[in-house]
N, C-alpha and C positions, 0 to 999 in steps of 0.2 A: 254813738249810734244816733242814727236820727231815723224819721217816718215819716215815708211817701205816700201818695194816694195814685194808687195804679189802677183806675177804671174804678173805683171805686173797691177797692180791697187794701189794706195797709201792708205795705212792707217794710220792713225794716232791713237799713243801707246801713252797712257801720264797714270799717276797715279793723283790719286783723294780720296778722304773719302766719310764715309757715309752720312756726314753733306755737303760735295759740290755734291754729288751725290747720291741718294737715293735711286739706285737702288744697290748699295753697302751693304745695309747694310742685303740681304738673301746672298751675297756670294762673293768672295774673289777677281773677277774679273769678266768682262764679254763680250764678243767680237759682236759687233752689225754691221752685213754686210750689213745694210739699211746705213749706213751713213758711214761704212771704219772707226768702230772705234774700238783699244783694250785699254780696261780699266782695272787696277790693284787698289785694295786698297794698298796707303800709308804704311801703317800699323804703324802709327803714336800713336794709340791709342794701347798701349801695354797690356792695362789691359783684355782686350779680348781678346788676342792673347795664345792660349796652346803652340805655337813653342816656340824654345829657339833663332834658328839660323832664324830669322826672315830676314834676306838677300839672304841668301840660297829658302827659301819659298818664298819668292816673285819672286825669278829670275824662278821657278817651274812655277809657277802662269802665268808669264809673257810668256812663252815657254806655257803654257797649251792655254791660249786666241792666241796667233800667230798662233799655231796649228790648231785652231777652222778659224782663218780667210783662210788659207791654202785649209783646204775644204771646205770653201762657195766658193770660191774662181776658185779652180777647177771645181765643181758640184757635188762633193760628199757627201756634207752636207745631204744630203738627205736618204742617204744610212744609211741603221739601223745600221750597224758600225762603222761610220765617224759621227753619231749623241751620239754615246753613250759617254757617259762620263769618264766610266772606261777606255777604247781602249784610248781617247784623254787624262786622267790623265796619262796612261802608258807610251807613247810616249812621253808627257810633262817629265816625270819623268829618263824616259831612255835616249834621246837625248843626254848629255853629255857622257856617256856612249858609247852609239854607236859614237860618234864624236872619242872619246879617238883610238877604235877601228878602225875605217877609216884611220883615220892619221897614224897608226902604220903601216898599210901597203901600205902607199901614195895611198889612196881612194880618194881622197877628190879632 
Protein backbone atom coordinates (compact mmCIF):
# COMPACT_ATOMS: atom_id res chain seq x y z
CA UNK A 1 0.00 0.00 0.00
CA UNK A 2 1.34 3.33 -0.46
CA UNK A 3 -0.03 7.19 0.09
CA UNK A 4 -0.84 9.89 -2.28
CA UNK A 5 -1.51 13.44 -1.84
CA UNK A 6 -4.80 14.19 -3.94
CA UNK A 7 -5.36 18.05 -3.61
CA UNK A 8 -4.26 17.80 -0.40
CA UNK A 9 -6.27 14.84 1.17
CA UNK A 10 -4.31 11.28 1.45
CA UNK A 11 -5.27 8.42 -0.28
CA UNK A 12 -4.39 5.23 -0.11
CA UNK A 13 -3.36 3.16 -3.54
CA UNK A 14 -2.58 -0.42 -2.76
CA UNK A 15 -3.36 -3.46 -5.20
CA UNK A 16 -5.66 -6.46 -4.26
CA UNK A 17 -7.56 -9.47 -6.09
CA UNK A 18 -10.91 -10.63 -6.62
CA UNK A 19 -10.50 -13.26 -3.77
CA UNK A 20 -9.11 -10.28 -1.11
CA UNK A 21 -11.66 -8.03 -2.68
CA UNK A 22 -14.86 -8.66 -4.18
CA UNK A 23 -15.51 -5.89 -5.53
CA UNK A 24 -12.79 -6.57 -8.10
CA UNK A 25 -13.93 -8.98 -9.70
CA UNK A 26 -16.79 -6.57 -12.26
CA UNK A 27 -13.72 -4.38 -12.95
CA UNK A 28 -10.03 -3.84 -13.11
CA UNK A 29 -9.82 -1.14 -10.37
CA UNK A 30 -11.83 1.21 -8.53
CA UNK A 31 -11.41 4.50 -6.52
CA UNK A 32 -13.75 4.96 -3.44
CA UNK A 33 -13.72 8.80 -2.07
CA UNK A 34 -15.90 7.73 1.01
CA UNK A 35 -12.85 6.22 2.49
CA UNK A 36 -9.59 7.85 0.33
CA UNK A 37 -9.20 4.66 -1.43
CA UNK A 38 -7.53 3.49 -5.06
CA UNK A 39 -7.67 -0.07 -5.71
CA UNK A 40 -6.03 -1.99 -8.69
CA UNK A 41 -6.30 -5.55 -9.46
CA UNK A 42 -2.98 -7.65 -8.99
CA UNK A 43 -3.53 -9.14 -12.13
CA UNK A 44 -1.96 -12.01 -10.61
CA UNK A 45 -4.39 -14.34 -12.19
CA UNK A 46 -3.28 -14.33 -15.76
CA UNK A 47 -5.78 -16.70 -17.21
CA UNK A 48 -8.38 -13.98 -17.46
CA UNK A 49 -6.26 -11.47 -18.46
CA UNK A 50 -6.65 -10.65 -22.87
CA UNK A 51 -3.49 -8.01 -22.24
CA UNK A 52 -0.10 -9.24 -23.24
CA UNK A 53 1.86 -6.25 -21.48
CA UNK A 54 -0.06 -6.59 -18.26
CA UNK A 55 2.46 -4.01 -16.46
CA UNK A 56 1.92 -1.34 -18.92
CA UNK A 57 -2.12 -2.00 -18.20
CA UNK A 58 -2.07 -1.85 -14.67
CA UNK A 59 0.15 1.35 -14.55
CA UNK A 60 -3.31 2.65 -17.24
CA UNK A 61 -5.52 1.37 -14.53
CA UNK A 62 -3.48 2.74 -11.76
CA UNK A 63 -3.41 6.57 -13.66
CA UNK A 64 -7.38 5.72 -14.59
CA UNK A 65 -8.57 5.43 -10.47
CA UNK A 66 -5.90 8.43 -9.36
CA UNK A 67 -7.73 10.26 -12.00
CA UNK A 68 -11.24 9.55 -10.66
CA UNK A 69 -9.91 10.40 -7.02
CA UNK A 70 -8.51 13.85 -8.61
CA UNK A 71 -12.24 14.79 -9.41
CA UNK A 72 -13.89 13.80 -6.26
CA UNK A 73 -11.39 15.52 -4.92
CA UNK A 74 -11.87 18.80 -6.71
CA UNK A 75 -15.80 18.62 -7.02
CA UNK A 76 -16.07 17.72 -10.30
CA UNK A 77 -17.09 14.25 -10.01
CA UNK A 78 -20.25 15.30 -10.33
CA UNK A 79 -20.16 16.98 -13.68
CA UNK A 80 -21.40 14.57 -16.63
CA UNK A 81 -17.73 14.76 -17.89
CA UNK A 82 -15.60 14.11 -14.97
CA UNK A 83 -18.25 11.12 -14.31
CA UNK A 84 -17.90 9.49 -17.68
CA UNK A 85 -15.66 7.02 -18.10
CA UNK A 86 -14.45 7.27 -21.51
CA UNK A 87 -13.07 11.28 -20.84
CA UNK A 88 -11.40 9.57 -17.46
CA UNK A 89 -10.07 6.28 -19.63
CA UNK A 90 -8.63 8.88 -22.13
CA UNK A 91 -6.83 11.03 -19.88
CA UNK A 92 -5.65 7.67 -18.02
CA UNK A 93 -4.44 6.57 -21.28
CA UNK A 94 -2.97 9.92 -22.69
CA UNK A 95 -1.12 11.22 -19.44
CA UNK A 96 2.19 9.91 -20.33
CA UNK A 97 1.91 11.23 -23.47
CA UNK A 98 1.03 14.76 -22.64
CA UNK A 99 4.00 14.28 -19.73
CA UNK A 100 6.50 13.46 -22.76
CA UNK A 101 5.07 16.70 -24.30
CA UNK A 102 5.43 19.05 -21.14
CA UNK A 103 8.88 18.14 -20.48
CA UNK A 104 10.13 18.92 -24.13
CA UNK A 105 9.26 22.19 -23.76
CA UNK A 106 10.25 22.56 -19.75
CA UNK A 107 6.31 22.76 -18.85
CA UNK A 108 6.47 20.99 -16.07
Amino acid sequence: MKKINVLGTTYTVKEANDRTDPKLKECDGYCDDTIKLCVVDDMTDTSLMSKVNLDQYKKKVFRHEIIHAFLFESGLANNSWAANEEMVDWIAAQFPKLTKAFEEVNAL
